[in-house]
Biopython code that builds the backbone (N, CA, C, O; Angstrom):
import numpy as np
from Bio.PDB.StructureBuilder import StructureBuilder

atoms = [
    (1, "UNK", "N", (2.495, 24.847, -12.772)),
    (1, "UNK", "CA", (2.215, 23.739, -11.898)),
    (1, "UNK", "C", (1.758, 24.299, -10.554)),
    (1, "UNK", "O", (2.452, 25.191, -10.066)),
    (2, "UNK", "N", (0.739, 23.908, -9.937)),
    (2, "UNK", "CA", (0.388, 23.981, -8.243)),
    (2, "UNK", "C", (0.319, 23.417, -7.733)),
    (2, "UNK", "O", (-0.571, 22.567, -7.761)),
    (3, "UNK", "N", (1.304, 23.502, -6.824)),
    (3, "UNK", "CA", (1.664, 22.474, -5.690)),
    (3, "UNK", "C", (0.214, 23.067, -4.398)),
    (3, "UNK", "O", (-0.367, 24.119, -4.130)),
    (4, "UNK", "N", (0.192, 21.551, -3.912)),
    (4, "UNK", "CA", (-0.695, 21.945, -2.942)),
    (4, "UNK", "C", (0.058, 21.406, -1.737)),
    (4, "UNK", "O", (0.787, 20.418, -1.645)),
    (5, "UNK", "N", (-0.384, 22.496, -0.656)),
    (5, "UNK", "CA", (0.314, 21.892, 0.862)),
    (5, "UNK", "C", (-0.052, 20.852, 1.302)),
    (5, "UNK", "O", (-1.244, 20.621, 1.503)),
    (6, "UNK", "N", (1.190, 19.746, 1.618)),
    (6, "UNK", "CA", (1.126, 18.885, 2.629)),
    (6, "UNK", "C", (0.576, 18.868, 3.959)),
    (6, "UNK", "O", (1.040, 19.835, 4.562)),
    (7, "UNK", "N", (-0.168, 18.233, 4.652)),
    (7, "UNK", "CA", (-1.069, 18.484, 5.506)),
    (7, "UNK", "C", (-1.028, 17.698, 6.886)),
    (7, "UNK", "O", (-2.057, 17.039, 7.035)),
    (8, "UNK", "N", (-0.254, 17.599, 7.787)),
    (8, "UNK", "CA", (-0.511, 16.161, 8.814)),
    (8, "UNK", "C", (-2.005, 16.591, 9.546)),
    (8, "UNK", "O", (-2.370, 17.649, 10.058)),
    (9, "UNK", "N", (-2.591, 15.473, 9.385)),
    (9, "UNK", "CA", (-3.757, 15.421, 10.273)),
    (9, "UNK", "C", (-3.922, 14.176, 10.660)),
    (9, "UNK", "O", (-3.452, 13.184, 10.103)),
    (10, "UNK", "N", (-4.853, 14.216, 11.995)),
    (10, "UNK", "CA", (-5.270, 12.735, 12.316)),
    (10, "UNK", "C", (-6.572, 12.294, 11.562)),
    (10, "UNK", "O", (-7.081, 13.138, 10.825)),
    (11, "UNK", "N", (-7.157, 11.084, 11.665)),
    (11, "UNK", "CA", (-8.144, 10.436, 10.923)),
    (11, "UNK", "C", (-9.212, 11.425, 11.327)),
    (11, "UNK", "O", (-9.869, 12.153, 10.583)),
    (12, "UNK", "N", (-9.286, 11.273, 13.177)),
    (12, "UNK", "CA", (-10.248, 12.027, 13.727)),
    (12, "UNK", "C", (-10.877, 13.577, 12.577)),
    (12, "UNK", "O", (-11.928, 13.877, 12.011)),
    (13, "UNK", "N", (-9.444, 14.202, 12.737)),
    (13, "UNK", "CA", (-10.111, 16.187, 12.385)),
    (13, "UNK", "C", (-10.344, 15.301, 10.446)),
    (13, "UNK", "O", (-11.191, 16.008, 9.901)),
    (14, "UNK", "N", (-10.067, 14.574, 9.803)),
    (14, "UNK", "CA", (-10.825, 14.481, 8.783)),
    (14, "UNK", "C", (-12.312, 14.048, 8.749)),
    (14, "UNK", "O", (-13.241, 14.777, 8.401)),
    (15, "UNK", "N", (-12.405, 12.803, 9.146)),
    (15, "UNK", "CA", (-14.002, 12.654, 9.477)),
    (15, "UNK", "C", (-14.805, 13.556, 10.503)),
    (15, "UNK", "O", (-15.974, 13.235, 10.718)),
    (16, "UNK", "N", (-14.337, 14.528, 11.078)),
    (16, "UNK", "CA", (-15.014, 15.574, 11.935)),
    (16, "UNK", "C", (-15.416, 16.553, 10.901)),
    (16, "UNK", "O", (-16.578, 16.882, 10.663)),
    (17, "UNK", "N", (-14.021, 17.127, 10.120)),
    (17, "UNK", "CA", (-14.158, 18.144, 8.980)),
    (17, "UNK", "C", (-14.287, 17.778, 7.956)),
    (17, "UNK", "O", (-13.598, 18.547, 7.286)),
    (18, "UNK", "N", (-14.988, 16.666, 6.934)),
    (18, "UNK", "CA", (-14.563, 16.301, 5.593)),
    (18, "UNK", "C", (-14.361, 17.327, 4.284)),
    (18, "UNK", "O", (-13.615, 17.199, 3.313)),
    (19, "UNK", "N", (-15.440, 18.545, 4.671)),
    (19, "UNK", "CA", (-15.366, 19.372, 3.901)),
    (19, "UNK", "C", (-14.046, 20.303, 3.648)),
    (19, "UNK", "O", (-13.517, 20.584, 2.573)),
    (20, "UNK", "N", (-13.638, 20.739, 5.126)),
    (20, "UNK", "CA", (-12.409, 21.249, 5.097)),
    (20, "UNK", "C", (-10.946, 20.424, 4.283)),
    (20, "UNK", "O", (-10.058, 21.100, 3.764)),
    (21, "UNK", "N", (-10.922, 19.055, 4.299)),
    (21, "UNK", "CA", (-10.130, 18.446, 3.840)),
    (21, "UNK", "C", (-9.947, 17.820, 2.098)),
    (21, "UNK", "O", (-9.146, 17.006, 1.640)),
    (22, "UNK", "N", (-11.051, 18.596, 1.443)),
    (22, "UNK", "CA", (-11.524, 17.822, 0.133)),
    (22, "UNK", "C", (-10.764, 18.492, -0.684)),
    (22, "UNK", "O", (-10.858, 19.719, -0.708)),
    (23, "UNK", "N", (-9.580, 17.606, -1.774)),
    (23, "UNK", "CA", (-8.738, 18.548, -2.583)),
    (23, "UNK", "C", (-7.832, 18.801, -1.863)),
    (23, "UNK", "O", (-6.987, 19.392, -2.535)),
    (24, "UNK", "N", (-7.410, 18.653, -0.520)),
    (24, "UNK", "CA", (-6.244, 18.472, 0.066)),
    (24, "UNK", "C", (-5.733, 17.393, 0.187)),
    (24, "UNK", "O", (-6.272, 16.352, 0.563)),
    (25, "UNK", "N", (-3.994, 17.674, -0.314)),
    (25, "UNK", "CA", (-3.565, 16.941, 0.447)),
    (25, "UNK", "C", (-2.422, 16.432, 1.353)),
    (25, "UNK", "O", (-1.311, 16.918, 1.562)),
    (26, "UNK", "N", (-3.002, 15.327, 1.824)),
    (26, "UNK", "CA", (-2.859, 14.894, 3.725)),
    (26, "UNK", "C", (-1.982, 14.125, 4.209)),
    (26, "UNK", "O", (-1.762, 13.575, 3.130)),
    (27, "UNK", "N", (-0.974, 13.375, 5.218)),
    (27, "UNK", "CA", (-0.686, 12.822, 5.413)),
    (27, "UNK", "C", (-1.005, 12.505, 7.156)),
    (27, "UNK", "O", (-0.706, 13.150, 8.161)),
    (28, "UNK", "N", (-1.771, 11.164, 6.953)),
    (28, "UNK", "CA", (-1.897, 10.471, 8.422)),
    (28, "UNK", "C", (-1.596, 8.965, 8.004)),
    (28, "UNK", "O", (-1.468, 8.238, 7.019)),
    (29, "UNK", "N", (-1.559, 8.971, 9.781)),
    (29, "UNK", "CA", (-1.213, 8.254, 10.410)),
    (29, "UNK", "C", (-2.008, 6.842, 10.961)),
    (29, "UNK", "O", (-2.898, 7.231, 11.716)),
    (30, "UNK", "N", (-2.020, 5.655, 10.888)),
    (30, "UNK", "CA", (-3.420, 5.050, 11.715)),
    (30, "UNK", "C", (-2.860, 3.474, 11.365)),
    (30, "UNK", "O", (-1.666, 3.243, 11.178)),
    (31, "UNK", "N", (-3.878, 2.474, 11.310)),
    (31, "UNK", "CA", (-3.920, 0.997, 11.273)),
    (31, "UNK", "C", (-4.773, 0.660, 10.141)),
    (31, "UNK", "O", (-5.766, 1.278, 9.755)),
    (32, "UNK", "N", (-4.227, -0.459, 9.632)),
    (32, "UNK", "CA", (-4.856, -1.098, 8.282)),
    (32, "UNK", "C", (-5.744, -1.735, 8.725)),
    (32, "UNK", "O", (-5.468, -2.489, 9.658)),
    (33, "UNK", "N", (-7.207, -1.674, 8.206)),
    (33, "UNK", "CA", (-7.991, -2.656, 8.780)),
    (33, "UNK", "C", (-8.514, -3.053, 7.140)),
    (33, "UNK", "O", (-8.044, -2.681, 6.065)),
    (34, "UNK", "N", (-9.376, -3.726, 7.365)),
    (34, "UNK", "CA", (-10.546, -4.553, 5.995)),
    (34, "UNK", "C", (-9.286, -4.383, 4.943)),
    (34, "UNK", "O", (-9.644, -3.593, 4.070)),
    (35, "UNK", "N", (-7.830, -4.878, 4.697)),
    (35, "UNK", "CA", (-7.388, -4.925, 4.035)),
    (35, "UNK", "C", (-7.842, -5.660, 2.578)),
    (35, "UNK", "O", (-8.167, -6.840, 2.718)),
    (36, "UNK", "N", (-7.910, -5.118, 1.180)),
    (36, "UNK", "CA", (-7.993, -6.101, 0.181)),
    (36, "UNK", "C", (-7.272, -5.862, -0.737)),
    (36, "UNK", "O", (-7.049, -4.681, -1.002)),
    (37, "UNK", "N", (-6.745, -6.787, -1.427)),
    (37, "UNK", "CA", (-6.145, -6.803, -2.612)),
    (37, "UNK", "C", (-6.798, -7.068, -3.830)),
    (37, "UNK", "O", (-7.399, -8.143, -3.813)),
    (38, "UNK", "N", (-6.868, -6.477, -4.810)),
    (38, "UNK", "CA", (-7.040, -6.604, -6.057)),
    (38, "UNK", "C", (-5.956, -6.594, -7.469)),
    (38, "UNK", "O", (-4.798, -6.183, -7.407)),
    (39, "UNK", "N", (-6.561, -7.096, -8.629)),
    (39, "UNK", "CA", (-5.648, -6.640, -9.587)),
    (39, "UNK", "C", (-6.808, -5.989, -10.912)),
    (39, "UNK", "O", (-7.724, -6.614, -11.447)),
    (40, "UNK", "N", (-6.419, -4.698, -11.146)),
    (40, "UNK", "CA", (-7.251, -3.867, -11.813)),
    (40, "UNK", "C", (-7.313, -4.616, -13.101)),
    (40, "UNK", "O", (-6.489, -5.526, -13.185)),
    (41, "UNK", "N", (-8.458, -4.362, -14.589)),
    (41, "UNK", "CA", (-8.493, -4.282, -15.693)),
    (41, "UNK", "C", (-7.566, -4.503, -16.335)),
    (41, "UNK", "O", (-7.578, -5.475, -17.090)),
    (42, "UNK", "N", (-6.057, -3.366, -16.206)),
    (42, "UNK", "CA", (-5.469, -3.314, -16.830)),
    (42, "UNK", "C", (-3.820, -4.291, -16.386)),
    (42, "UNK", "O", (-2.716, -4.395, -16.921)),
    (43, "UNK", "N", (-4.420, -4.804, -15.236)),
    (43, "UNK", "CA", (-3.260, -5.767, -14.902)),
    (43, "UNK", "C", (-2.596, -5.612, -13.846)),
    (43, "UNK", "O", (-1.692, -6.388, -13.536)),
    (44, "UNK", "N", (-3.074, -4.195, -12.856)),
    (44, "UNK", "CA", (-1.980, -3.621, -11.787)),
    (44, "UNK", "C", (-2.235, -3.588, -10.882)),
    (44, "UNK", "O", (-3.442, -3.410, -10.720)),
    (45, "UNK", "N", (-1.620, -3.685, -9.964)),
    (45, "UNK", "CA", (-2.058, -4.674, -8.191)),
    (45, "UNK", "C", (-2.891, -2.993, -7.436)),
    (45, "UNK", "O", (-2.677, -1.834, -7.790)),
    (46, "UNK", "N", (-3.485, -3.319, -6.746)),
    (46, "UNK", "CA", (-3.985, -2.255, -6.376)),
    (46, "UNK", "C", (-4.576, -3.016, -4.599)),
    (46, "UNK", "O", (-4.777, -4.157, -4.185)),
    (47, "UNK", "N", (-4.643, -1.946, -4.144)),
    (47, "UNK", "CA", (-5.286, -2.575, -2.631)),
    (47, "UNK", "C", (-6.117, -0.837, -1.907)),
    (47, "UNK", "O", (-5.836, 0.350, -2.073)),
    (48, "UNK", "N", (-7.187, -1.566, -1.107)),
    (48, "UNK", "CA", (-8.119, -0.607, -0.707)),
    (48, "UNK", "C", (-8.175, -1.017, 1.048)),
    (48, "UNK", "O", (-8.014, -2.235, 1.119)),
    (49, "UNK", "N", (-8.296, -0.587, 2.052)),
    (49, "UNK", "CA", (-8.361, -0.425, 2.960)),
    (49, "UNK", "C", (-8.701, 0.538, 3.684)),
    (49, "UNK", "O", (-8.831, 1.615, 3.103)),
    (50, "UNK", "N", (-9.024, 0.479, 5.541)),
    (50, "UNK", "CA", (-9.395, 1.668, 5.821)),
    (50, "UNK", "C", (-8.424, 1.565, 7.137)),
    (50, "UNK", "O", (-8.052, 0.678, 7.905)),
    (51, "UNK", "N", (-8.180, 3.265, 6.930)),
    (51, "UNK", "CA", (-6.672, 3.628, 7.705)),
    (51, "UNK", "C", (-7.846, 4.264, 8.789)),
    (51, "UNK", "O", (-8.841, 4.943, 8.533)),
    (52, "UNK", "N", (-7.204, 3.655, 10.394)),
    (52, "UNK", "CA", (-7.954, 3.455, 11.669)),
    (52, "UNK", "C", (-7.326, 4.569, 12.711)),
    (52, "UNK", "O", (-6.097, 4.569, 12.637)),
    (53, "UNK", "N", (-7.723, 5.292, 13.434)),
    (53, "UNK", "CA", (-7.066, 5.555, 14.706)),
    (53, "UNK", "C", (-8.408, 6.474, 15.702)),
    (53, "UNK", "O", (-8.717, 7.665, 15.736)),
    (54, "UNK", "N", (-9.047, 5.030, 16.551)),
    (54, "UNK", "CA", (-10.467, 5.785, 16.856)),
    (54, "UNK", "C", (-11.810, 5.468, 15.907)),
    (54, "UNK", "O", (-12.813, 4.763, 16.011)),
    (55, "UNK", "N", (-11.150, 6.566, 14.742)),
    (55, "UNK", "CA", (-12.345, 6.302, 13.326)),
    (55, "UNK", "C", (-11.481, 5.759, 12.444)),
    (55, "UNK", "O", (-10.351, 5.280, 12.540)),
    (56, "UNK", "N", (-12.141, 5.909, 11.687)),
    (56, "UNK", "CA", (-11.717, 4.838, 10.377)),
    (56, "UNK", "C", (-12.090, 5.872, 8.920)),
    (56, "UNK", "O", (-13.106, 6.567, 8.921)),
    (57, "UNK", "N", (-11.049, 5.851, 7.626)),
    (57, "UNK", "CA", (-11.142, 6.732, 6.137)),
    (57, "UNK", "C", (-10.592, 6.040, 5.488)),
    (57, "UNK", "O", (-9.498, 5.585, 5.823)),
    (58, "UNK", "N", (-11.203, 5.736, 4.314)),
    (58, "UNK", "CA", (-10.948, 4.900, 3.506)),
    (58, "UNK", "C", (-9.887, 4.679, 2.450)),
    (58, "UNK", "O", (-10.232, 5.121, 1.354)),
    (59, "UNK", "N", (-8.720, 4.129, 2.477)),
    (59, "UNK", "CA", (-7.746, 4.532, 1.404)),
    (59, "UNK", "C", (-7.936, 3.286, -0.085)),
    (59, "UNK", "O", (-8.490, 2.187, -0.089)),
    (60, "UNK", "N", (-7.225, 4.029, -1.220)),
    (60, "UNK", "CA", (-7.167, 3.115, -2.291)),
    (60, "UNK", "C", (-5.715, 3.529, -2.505)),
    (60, "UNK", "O", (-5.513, 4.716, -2.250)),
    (61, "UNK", "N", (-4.769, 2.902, -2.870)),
    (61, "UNK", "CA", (-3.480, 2.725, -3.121)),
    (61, "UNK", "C", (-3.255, 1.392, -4.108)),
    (61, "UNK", "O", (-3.841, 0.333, -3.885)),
    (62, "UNK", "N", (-2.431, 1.557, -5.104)),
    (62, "UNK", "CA", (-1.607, 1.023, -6.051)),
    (62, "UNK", "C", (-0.516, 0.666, -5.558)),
    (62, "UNK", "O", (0.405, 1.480, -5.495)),
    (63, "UNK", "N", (-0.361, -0.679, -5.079)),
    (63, "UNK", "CA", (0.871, -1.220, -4.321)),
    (63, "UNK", "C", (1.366, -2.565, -4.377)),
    (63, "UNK", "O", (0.461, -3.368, -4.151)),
    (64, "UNK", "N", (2.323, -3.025, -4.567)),
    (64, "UNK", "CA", (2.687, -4.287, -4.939)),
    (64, "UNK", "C", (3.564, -4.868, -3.923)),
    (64, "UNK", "O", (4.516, -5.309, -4.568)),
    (65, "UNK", "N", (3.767, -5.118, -2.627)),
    (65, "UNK", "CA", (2.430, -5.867, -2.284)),
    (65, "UNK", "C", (1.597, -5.052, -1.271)),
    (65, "UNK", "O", (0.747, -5.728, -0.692)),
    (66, "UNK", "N", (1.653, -3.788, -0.940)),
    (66, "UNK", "CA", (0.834, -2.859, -0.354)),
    (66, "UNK", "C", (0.939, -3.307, 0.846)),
    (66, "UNK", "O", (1.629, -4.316, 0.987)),
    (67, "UNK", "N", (0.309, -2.709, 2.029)),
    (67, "UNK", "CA", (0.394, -2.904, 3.227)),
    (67, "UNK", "C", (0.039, -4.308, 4.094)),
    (67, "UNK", "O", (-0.539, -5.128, 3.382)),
    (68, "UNK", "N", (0.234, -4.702, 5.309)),
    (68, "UNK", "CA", (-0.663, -5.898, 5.879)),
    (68, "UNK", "C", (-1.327, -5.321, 6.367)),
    (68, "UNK", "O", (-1.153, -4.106, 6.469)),
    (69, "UNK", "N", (-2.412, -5.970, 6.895)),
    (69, "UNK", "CA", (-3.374, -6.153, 8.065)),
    (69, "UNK", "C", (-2.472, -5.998, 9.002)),
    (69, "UNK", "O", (-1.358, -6.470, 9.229)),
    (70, "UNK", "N", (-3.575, -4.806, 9.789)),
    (70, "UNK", "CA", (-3.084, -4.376, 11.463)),
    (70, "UNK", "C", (-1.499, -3.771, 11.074)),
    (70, "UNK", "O", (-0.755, -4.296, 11.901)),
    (71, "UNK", "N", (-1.001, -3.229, 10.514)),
    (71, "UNK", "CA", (0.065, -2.781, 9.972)),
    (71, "UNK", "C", (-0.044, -1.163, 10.567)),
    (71, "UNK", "O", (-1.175, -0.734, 10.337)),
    (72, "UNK", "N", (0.721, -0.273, 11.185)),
    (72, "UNK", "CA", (0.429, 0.485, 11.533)),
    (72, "UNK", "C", (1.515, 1.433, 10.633)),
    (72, "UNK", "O", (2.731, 1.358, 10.814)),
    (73, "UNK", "N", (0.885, 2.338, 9.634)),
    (73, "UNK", "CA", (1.231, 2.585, 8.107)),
    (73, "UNK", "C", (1.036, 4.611, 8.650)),
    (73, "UNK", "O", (0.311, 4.983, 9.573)),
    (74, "UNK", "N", (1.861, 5.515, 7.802)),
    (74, "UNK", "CA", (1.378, 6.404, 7.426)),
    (74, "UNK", "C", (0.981, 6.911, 5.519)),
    (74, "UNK", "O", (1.634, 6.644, 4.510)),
    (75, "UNK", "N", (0.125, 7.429, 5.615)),
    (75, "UNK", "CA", (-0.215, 7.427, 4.356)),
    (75, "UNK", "C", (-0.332, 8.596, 3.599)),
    (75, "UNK", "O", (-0.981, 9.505, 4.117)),
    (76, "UNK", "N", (0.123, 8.769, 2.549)),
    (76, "UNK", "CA", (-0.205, 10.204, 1.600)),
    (76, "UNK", "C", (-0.769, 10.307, 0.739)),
    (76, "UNK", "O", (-0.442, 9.423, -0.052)),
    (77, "UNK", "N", (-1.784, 11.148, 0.221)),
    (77, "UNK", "CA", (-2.599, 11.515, -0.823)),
    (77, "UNK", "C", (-3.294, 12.665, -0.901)),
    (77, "UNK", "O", (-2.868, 13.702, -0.390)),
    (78, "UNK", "N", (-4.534, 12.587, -1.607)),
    (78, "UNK", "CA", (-5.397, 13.431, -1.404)),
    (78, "UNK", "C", (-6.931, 12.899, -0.930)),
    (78, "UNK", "O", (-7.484, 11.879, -1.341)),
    (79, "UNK", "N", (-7.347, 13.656, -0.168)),
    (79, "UNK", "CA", (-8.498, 13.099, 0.594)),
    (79, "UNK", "C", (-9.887, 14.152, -0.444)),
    (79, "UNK", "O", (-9.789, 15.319, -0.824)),
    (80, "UNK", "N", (-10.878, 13.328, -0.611)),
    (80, "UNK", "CA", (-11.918, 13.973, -1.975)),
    (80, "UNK", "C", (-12.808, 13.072, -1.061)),
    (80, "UNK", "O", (-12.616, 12.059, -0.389)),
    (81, "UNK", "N", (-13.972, 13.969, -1.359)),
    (81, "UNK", "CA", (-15.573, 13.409, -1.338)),
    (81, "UNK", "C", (-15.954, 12.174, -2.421)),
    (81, "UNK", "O", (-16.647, 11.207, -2.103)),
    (82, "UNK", "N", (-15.442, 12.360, -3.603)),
    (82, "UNK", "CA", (-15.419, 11.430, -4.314)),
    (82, "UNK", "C", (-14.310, 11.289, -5.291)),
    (82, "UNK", "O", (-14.256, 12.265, -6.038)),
    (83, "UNK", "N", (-13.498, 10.477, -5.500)),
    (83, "UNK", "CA", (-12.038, 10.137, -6.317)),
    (83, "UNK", "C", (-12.850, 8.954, -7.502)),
    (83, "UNK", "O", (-13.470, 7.986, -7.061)),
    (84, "UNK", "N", (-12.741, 9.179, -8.794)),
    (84, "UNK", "CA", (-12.597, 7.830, -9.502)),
    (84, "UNK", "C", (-11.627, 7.709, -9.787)),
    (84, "UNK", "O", (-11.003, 8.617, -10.337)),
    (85, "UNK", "N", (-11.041, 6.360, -9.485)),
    (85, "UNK", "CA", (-9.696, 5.852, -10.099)),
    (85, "UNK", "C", (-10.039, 4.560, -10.865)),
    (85, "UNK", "O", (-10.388, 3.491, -10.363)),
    (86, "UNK", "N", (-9.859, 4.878, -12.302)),
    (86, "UNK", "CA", (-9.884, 3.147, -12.880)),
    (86, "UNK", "C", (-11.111, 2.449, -12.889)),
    (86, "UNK", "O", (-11.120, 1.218, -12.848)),
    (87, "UNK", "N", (-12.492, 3.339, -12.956)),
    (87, "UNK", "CA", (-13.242, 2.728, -12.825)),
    (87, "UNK", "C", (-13.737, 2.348, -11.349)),
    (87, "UNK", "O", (-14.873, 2.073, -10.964)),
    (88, "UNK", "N", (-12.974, 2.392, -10.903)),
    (88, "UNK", "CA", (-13.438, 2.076, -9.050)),
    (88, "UNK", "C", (-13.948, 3.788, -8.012)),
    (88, "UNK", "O", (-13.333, 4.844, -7.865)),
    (89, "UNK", "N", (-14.734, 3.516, -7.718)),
    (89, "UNK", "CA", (-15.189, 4.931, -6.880)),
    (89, "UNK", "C", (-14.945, 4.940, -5.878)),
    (89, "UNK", "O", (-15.646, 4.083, -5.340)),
    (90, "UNK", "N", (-13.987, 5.668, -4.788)),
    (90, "UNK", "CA", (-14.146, 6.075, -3.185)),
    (90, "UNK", "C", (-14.190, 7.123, -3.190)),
    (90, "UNK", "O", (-13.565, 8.019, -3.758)),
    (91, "UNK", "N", (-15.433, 7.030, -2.129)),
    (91, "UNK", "CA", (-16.291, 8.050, -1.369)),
    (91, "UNK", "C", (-15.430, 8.188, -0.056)),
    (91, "UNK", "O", (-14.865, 7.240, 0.491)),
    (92, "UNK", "N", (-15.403, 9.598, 0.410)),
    (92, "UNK", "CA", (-14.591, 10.183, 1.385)),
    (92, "UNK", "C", (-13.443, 9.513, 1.769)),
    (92, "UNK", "O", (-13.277, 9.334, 2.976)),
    (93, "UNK", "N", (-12.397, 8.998, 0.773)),
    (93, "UNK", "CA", (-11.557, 8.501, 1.230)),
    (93, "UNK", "C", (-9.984, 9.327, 0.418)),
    (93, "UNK", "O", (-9.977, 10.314, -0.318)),
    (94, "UNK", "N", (-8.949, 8.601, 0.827)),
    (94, "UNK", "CA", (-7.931, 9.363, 0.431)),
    (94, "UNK", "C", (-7.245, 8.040, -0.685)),
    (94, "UNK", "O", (-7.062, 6.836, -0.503)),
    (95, "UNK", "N", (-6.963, 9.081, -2.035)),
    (95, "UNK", "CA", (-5.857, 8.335, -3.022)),
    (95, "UNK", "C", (-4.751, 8.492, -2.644)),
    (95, "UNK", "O", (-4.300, 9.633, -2.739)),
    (96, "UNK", "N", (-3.892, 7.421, -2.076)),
    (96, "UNK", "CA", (-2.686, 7.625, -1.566)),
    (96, "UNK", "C", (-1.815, 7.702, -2.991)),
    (96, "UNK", "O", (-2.107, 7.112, -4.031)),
    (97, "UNK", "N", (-0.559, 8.667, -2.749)),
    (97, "UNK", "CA", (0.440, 8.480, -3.799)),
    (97, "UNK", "C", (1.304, 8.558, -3.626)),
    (97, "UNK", "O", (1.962, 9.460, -4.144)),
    (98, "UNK", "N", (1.875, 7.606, -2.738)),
    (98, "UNK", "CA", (3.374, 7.417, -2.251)),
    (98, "UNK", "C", (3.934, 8.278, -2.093)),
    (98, "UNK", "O", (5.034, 8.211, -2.641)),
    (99, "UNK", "N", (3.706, 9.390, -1.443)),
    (99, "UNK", "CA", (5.090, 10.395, -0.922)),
    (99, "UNK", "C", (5.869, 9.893, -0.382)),
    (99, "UNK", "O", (6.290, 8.750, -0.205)),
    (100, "UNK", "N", (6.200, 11.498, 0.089)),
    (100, "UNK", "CA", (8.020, 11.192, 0.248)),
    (100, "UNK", "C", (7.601, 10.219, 2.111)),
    (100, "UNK", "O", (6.686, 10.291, 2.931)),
    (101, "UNK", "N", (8.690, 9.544, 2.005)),
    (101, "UNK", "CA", (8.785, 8.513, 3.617)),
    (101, "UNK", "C", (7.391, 7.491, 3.459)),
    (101, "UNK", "O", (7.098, 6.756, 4.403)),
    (102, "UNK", "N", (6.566, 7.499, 2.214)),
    (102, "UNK", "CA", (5.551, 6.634, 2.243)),
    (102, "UNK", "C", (5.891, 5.191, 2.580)),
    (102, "UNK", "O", (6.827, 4.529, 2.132)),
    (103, "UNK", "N", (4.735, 4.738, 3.662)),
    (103, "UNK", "CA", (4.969, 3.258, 4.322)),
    (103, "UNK", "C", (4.063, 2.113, 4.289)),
    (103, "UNK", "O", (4.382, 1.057, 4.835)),
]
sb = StructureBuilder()
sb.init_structure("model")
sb.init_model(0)
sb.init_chain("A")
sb.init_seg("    ")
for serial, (resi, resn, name, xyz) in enumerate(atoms, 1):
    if name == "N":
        sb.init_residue(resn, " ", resi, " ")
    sb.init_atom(name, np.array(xyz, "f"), 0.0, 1.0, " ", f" {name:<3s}", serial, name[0])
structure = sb.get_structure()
């Protein structure tokens, strides 16, 4: 198994560095904005948003009932140039997966 290091960064040094951050992963900090909810194909609540502070990176998270709007959240995953999950594609954004203290 390989564990990969946990990472705090702000939104900023990811959208400055995207390359440096791809396959890592991250935990920041920021505000829920364009919150949406969905329910996937297979039946399971899912929500996409973009985590704010300054700039803005796009998260997809599996959450029931997932974050609010303007919710000021930290988030964990991995941040990729491109993630498919489920049929759904984000581009430079992070798959959150509930770590540890996830909010």
């Amino acid at each position: 198994m390989v564990l990969l290091a946990l990472t705090f960064v702000t939104v900023a040094q990811i959208v400055g560095n995207p390359s440096g951050y791809a396959g890592r992963h991250v935990d920041v900090r920021g505000t829920v904005q364009h919150l949406c909810r969905n329910i996937s194909h297979q039946g399971n609540p899912y929500v996409t948003f973009s985590l704010c502070s300054g700039k803005c990176v796009p998260v997809f998270a599996f959450a029931d009932p997932g974050p609010s709007e303007g919710a000021v959240i930290t988030v964990h995953g991995v941040y990729a140039s491109v993630n498919y999950i489920n049929g759904y594609t984000l581009y430079d954004g992070i798959k959150a997966d509930g770590g540890p203290g996830d909010n």
